[in-house]
C-alpha positions as CSV (number, residue, x, y, z in Angstrom):
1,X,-30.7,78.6,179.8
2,X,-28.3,78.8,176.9
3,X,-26.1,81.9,176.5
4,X,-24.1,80.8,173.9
5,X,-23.2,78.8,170.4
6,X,-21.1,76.2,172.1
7,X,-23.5,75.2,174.9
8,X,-26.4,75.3,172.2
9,X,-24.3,73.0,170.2
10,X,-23.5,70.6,173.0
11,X,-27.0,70.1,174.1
12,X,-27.5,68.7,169.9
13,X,-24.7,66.7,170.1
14,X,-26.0,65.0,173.2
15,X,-29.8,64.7,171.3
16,X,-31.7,67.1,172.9
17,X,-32.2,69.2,169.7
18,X,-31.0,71.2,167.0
19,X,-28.5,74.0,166.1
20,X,-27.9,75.4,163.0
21,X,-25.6,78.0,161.5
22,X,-26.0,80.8,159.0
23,X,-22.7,81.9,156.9
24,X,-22.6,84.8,153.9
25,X,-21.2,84.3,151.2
26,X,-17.5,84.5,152.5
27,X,-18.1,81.9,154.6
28,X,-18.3,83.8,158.0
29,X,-21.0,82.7,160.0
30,X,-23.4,85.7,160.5
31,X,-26.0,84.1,162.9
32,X,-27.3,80.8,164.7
33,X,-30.9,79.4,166.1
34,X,-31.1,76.6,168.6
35,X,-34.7,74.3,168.4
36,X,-33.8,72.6,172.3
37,X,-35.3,70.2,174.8
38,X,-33.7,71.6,177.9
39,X,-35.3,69.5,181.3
40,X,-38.6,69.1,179.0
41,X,-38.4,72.9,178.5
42,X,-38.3,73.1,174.6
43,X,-37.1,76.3,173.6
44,X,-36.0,78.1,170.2
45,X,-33.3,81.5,170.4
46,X,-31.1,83.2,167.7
47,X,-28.6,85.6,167.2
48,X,-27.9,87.3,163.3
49,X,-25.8,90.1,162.7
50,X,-28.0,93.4,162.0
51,X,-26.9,92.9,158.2
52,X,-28.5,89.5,157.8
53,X,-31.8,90.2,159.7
54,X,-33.5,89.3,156.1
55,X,-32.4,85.9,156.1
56,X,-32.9,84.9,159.3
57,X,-36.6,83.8,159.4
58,X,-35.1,80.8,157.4
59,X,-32.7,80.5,160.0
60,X,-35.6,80.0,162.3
61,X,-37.5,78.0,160.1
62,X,-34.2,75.5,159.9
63,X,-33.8,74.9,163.5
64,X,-37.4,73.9,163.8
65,X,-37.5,71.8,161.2
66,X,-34.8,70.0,162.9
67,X,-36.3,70.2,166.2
68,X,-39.4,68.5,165.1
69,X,-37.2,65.3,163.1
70,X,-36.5,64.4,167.2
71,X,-39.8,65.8,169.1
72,X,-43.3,66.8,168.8
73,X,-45.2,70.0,170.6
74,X,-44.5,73.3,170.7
75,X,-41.5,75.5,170.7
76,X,-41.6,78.4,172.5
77,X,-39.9,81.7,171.9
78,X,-39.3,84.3,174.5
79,X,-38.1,87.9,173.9
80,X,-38.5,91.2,175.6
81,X,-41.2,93.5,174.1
82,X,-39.4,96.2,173.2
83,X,-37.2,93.9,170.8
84,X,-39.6,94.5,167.7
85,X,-36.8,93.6,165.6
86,X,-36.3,90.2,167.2
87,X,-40.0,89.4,167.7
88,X,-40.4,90.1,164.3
89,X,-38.5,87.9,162.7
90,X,-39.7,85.3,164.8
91,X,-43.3,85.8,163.5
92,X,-42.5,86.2,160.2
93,X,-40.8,82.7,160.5
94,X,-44.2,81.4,161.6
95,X,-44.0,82.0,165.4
96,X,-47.6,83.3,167.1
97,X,-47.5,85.3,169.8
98,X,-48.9,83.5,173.0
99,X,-48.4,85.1,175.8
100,X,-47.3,88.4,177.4
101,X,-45.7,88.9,180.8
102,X,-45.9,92.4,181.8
103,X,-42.9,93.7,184.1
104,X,-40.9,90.2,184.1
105,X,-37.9,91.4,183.2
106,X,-35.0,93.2,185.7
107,X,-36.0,96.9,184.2
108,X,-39.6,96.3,184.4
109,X,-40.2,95.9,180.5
110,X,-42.6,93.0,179.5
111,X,-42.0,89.8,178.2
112,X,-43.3,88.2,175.3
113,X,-43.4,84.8,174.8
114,X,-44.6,83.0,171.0
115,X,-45.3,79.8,170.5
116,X,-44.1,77.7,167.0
């Protein structure tokens, strides 16, 4: 999977996506999204600084706009349960929960997975 910016921004440059960037005001970059086709795996993740978190459904919302300019289907989103700030973002940006995983992850916590 992707763990990082750079990677994420590879994987566009050689077609297999999008990733897109999210800077305030000074110019810093506060956050990134990734819309990928990894291996026919098409995935979406983000990271935004705490301070941004109301911006970044259209962070979201960029990415997979620029996902679907290359490919068609579904993007899926994956996130730990307990992350009710992350999964909420996502489904305020228009992602539906599909699926739950209970005890996938190393600590036992579920997984959720949502589908854009």
């Amino acid at each position: 999977w992707i763990y990082e910016f750079r990677s994420a921004y590879q994987e566009m440059c050689s077609g297999n996506g999008c990733a897109v960037v999210a800077e305030n005001r000074q110019g810093t970059i506060v956050g990134y999204a990734y819309a990928l086709n990894i291996m026919g795996n098409p995935i979406l993740d983000f990271t935004v600084h705490g301070d941004y978190d109301a911006d970044a459904p259209k962070l979201l919302q960029a990415a997979v706009a620029g996902y679907r300019q290359k490919f068609s289907g579904s993007l899926f989103f994956y996130a730990a349960s307990a992350d009710s700030e992350k999964t909420g973002i996502a489904v305020e940006a228009g992602a539906v929960e599909c699926a739950v995983l209970p005890e996938a992850l190393s600590d036992n916590g579920s997984l959720k997975i949502f589908r854009f």
